[in-house]
C-alpha positions as CSV (number, residue, x, y, z in Angstrom):
1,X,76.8,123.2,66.6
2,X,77.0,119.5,68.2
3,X,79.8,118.9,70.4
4,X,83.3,118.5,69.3
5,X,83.6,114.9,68.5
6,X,86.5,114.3,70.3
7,X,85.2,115.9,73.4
8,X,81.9,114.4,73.7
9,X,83.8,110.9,73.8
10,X,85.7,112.1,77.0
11,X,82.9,113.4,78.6
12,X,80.9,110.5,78.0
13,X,84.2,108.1,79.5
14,X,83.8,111.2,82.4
15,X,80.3,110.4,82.8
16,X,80.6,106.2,82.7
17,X,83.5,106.8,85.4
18,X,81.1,109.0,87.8
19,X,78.0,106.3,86.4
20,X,80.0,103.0,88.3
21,X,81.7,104.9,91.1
22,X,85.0,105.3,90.0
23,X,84.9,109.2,89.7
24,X,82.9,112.0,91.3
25,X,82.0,115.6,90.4
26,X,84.2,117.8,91.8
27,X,81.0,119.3,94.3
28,X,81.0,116.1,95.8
29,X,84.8,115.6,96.7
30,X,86.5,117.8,99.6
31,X,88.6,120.3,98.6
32,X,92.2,118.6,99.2
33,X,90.2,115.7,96.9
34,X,89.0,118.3,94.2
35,X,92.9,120.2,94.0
36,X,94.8,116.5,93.4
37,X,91.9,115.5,91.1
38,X,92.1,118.6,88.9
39,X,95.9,118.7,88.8
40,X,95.6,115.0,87.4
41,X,93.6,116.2,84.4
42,X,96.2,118.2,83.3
43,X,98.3,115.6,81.8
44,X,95.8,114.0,80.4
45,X,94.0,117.6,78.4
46,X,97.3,118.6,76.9
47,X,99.7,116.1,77.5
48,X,102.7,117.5,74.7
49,X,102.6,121.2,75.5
50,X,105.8,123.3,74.4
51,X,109.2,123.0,75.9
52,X,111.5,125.0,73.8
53,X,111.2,127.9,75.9
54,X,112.9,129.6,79.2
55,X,110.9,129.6,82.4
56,X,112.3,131.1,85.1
57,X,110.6,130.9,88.5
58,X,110.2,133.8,91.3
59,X,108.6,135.1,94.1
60,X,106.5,138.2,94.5
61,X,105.8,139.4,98.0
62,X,102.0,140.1,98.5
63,X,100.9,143.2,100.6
64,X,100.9,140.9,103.9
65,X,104.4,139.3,103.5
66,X,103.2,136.5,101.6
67,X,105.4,135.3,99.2
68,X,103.4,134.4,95.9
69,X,105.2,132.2,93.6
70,X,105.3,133.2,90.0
71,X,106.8,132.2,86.8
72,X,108.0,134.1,83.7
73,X,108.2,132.1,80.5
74,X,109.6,133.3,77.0
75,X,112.2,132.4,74.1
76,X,116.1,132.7,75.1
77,X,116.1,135.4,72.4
78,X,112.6,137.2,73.1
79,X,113.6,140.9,72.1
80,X,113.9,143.5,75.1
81,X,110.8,145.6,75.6
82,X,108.4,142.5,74.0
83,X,105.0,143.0,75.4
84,X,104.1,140.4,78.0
85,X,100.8,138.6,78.8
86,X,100.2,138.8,82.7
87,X,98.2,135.6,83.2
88,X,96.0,134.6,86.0
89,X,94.9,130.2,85.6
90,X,91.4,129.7,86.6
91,X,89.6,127.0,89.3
92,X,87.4,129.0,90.6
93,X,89.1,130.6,93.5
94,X,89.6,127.0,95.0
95,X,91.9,124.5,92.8
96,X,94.2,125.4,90.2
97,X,97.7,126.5,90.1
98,X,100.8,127.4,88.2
99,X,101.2,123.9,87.5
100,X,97.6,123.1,86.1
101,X,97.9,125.8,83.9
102,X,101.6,125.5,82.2
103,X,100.2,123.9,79.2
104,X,98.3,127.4,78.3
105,X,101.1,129.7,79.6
106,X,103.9,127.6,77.8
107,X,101.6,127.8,74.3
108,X,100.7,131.7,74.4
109,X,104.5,132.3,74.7
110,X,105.6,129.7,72.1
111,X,105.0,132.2,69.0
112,X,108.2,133.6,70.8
113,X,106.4,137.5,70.4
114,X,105.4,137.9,74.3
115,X,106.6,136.6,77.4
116,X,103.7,135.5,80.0
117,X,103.9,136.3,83.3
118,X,101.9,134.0,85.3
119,X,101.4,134.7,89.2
120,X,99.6,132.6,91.5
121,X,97.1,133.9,94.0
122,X,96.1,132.2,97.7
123,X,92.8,129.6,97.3
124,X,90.1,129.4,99.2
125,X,88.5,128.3,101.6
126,X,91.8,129.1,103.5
127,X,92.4,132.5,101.7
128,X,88.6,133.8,101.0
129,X,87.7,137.0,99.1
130,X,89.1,139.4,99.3
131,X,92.6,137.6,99.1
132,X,92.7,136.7,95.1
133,X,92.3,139.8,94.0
134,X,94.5,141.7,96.4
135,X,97.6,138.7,95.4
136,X,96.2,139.7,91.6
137,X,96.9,143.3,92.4
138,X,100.0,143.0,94.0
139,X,101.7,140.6,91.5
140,X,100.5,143.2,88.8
141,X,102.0,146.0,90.6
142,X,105.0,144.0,91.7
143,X,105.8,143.2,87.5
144,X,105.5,146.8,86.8
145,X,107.9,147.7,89.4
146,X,110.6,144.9,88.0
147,X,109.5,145.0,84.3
148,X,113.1,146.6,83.5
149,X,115.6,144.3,86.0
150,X,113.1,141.2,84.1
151,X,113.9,142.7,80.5
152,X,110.0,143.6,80.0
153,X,108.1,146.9,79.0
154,X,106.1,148.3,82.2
155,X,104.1,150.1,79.3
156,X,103.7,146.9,77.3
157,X,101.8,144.7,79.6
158,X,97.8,142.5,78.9
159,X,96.0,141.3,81.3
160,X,94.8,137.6,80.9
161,X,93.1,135.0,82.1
162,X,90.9,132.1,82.5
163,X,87.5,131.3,84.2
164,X,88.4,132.8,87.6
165,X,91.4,134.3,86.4
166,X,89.6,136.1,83.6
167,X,87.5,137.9,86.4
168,X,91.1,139.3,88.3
169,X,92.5,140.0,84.6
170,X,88.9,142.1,84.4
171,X,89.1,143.6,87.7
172,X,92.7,144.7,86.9
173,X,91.6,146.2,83.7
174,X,88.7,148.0,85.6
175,X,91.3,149.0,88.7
176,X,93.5,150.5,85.8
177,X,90.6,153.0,85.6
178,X,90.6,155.2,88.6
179,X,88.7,152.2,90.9
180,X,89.2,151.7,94.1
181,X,91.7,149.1,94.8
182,X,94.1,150.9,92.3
183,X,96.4,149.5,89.4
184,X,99.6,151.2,88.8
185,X,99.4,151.1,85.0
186,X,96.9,150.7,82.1
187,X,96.9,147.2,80.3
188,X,97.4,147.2,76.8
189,X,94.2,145.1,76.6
190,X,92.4,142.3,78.2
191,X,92.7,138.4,76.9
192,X,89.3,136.7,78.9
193,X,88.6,133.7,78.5
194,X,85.4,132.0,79.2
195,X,85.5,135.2,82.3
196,X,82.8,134.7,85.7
197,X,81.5,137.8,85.0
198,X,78.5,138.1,87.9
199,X,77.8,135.5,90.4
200,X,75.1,137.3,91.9
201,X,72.7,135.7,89.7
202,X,72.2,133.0,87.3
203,X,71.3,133.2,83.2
204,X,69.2,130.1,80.8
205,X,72.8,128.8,80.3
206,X,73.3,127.8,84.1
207,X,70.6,125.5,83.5
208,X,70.4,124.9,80.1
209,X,74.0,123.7,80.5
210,X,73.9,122.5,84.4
211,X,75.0,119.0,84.1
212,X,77.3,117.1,81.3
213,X,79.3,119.6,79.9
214,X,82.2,119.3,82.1
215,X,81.9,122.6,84.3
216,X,78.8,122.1,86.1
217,X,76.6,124.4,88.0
218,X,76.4,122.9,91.4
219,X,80.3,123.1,91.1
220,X,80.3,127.1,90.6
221,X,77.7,127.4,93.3
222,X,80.7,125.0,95.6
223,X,83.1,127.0,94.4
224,X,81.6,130.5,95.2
225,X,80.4,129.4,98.7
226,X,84.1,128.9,99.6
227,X,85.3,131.8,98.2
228,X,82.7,134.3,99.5
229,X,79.8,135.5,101.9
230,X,76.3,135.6,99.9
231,X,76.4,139.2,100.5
232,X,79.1,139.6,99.0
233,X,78.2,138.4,95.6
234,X,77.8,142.1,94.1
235,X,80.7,143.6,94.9
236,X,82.3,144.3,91.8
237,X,85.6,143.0,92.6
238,X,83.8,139.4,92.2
239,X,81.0,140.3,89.5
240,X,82.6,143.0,87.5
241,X,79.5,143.0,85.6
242,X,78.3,145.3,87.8
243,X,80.7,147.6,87.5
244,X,81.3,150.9,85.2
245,X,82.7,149.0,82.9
246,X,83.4,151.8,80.4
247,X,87.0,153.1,78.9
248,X,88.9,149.6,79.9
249,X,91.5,148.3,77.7
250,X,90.3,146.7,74.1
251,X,89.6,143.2,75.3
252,X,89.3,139.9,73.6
253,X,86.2,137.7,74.9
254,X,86.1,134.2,74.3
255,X,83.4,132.3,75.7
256,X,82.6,128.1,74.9
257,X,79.5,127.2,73.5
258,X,78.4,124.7,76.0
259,X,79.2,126.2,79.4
260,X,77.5,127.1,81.9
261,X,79.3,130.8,81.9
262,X,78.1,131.4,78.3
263,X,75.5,133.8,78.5
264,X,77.1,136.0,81.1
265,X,80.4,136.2,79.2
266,X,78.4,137.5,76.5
267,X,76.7,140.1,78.7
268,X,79.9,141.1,79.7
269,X,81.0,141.9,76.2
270,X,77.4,143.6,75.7
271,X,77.9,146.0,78.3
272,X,81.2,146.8,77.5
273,X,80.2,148.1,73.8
274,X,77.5,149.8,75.2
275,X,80.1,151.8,77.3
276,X,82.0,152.3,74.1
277,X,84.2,149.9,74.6
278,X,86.4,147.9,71.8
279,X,85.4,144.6,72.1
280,X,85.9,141.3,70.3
281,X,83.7,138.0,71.3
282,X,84.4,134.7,70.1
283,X,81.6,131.8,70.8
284,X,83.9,128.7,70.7
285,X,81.7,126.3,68.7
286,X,81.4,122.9,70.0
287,X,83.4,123.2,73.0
288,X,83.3,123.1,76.9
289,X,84.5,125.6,80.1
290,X,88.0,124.9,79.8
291,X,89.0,124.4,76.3
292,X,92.6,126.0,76.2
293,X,93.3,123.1,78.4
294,X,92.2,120.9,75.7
295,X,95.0,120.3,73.2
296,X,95.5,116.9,73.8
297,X,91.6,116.7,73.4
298,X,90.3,118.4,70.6
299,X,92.2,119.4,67.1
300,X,90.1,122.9,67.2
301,X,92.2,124.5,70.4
302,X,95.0,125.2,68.2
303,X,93.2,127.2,65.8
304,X,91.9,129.3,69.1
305,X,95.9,130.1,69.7
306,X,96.6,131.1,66.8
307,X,93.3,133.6,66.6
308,X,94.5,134.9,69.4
309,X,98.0,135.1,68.2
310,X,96.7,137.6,65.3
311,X,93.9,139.6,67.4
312,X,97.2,140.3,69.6
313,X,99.5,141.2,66.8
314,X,99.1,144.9,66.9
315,X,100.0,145.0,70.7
């Protein structure tokens, strides 16, 4: 399918601004530059997210004393015991944050049938592997701990995420399993979205979609040299792809049509039926990385909430 209208005029406007020098891609820009510049795009992706909604803010202490900062959003009458999304925002390790991110967390919860949990993690190149996923682990463990004193369901609880995030929602989900670090409860099921499945190679779509398409391969390949050490590429933990990834949690896979991370999303999904896993996969026709982002952008991101509104329904 040919790109979303609307989307292929903002990436062209992207592409005149980086054509007379007014923008760069993020590769090029340091990583204080690349942080401010995605926090600005925010605004301008989904300008008119929802506000009817209670979001309280809290701390979670990491396993070092570090105190992560995490917010809970959800209707003032969300019924006690409501299942609740745990979310982790993508950026690849080094930009993103609560704030970047709002605009998906305040939409998942607006149905008003889950809260959404959302923790943030430490970025690198200041925090590098193994730091996310340990934050990620400890902010899961803490919210099991305080589900009751929060008015949530310790038993009731998905792990989600986007991009980066998808891959600590997929390492929880594989943790929950008897791996090694260990999750102190099994997820529901597993919301990924457009997921970094296995850095430790690349697939036709890192080069059939390298440039253009708003995530862009020399950006991963930036974004995985601050975060790890080459040899550290396979460890499951950062490419759960090659991991046992057999008996996790029913997980819903959607992956973007022109993105670099298309083909190993889809592998992802492959090997997880070949395990015997219950898997659904969704190819988002027409769109980029980043597309729950995009509801100031395109009029097909809506439809992508409420799909994932029904596939949750029975959880």
């Amino acid at each position: 399918m040919p790109l979303d209208p609307d989307l292929e005029a903002f990436l062209e406007l992207a592409e005149l601004g980086r054509m007379t020098g007014r923008s760069q891609a993020m590769h090029e820009l340091s990583v204080e530059q690349a942080r401010a510049e995605f926090e600005k795009t925010s605004a301008v992706l989904d300008p008119s997210p929802p506000t009817a909604l209670n979001v309280t803010e809290l701390k979670v202490a990491a396993r070092d004393g570090y105190l992560l900062d995490a917010r809970l959003y959800g209707h003032a009458d969300l019924a006690p015991g409501t299942t609740t999304l745990l979310y982790y925002h993508g950026g690849g390790y080094v930009v993103g944050s609560l704030n970047s991110h709002d605009s998906i967390c305040r939409r998942l919860a607006a149905s008003g049938r889950y809260a959404v949990f959302a923790p943030a993690y430490r970025l690198a190149p200041e925090a590098p592997f193994p730091t996310a996923v340990n934050d990620a682990l400890d902010a899961a463990n803490w919210l099991a701990e305080q589900a009751a004193n929060l008015g949530l369901d310790a038993k009731r609880l998905v792990v989600a995420g986007d991009s980066a995030g998808a891959t600590l929602a997929t390492v929880l989900a594989i943790a929950a399993t008897g791996a090694t670090p260990a999750l102190s409860f099994k997820p529901l099921a597993q919301l990924l979205f457009y997921p970094v499945t296995d850095i430790s190679r690349q697939r036709p779509s890192h080069a059939r979609y390298a440039e253009g398409y708003l995530l862009e391969t020399p950006t991963l390949e930036w974004f995985y040299n601050h975060y790890c050490a080459p040899d550290q590429r396979s460890d499951w933990r950062i490419s759960p792809l090659t991991a046992n990834v057999g008996a996790l949690a029913p997980a819903y896979i959607s992956v973007a049509e022109y993105d670099p991370l298309h083909d190993e999303g889809i592998a992802y999904a492959q090997a997880m039926e070949q395990a015997g896993g219950e898997v659904t996969l969704i190819v988002q026709p027409g769109l980029t990385h980043d597309f729950l982002r995009m509801s100031g952008i395109s009029g097909q991101i809506d439809g992508i909430y409420q799909a994932v509104e029904g596939w949750l329904a029975p959880y």
